[in-house]
C-alpha positions as CSV (number, residue, x, y, z in Angstrom):
1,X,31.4,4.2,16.4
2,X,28.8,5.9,13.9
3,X,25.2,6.1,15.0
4,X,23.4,3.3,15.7
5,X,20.1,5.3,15.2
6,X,21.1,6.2,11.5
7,X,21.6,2.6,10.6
8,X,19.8,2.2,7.1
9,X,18.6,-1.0,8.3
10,X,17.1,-0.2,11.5
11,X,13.3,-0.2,11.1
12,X,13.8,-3.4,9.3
13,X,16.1,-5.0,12.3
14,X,13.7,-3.9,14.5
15,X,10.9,-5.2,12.7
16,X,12.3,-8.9,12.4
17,X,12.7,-8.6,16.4
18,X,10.2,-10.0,18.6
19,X,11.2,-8.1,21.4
20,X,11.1,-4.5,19.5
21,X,8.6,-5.2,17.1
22,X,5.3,-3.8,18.7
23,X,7.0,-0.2,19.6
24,X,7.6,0.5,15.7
25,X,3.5,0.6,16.1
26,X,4.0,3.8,18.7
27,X,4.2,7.1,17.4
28,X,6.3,8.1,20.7
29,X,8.8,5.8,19.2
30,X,9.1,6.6,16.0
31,X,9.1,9.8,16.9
32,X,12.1,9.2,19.2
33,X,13.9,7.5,16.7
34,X,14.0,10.0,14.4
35,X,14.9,12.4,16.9
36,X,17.9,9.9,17.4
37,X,18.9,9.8,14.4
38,X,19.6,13.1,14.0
39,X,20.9,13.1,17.1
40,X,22.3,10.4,19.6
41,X,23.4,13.1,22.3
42,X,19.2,13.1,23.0
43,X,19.9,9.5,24.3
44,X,20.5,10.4,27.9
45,X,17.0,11.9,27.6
46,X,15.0,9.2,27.0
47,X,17.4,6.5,29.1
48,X,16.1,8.5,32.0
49,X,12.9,8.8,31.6
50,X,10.3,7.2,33.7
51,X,9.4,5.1,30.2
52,X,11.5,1.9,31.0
53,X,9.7,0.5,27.6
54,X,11.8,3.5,26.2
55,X,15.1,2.6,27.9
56,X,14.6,-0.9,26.6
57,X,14.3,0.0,22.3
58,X,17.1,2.5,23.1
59,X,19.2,-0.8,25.1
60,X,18.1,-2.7,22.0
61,X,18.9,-0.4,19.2
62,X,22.7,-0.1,20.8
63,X,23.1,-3.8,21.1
64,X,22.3,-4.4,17.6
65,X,24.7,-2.0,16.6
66,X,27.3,-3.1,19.0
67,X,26.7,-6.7,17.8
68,X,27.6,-6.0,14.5
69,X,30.4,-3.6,15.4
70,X,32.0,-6.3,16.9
71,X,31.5,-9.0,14.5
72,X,33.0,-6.6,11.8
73,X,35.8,-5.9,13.4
């Protein structure tokens, strides 16, 4: 599976998402994402962080993806 942080669409997708929306206004997150982006190995460090609002955008991000990875295929 290619990265599900790289997804041109993501911001967008995450926008349109009730349940994601108000972390695109966190610079944390953003900043996170990008760092996912470039790299989805960092995953395991925010999944275990004590920032379960974290774990959740990650959870989200991956479902997307996995949503349409399996609707493709």
């Amino acid at each position: 599976m290619d990265n599900p942080f790289a997804t041109p669409d993501l911001f967008t997708r995450l926008h349109a998402n009730p349940k994601t929306r108000a972390y695109l206004q966190q610079p944390d997150y953003l900043q996170m994402l990008e760092l996912l982006k470039r790299n989805p190995r960092e995953l395991g460090r925010y999944t275990f962080t004590t920032s379960l609002k974290m774990s959740k955008l990650s959870a989200a991000i991956i479902h997307l993806s996995f949503t349409d990875f399996c609707s493709t295929s």
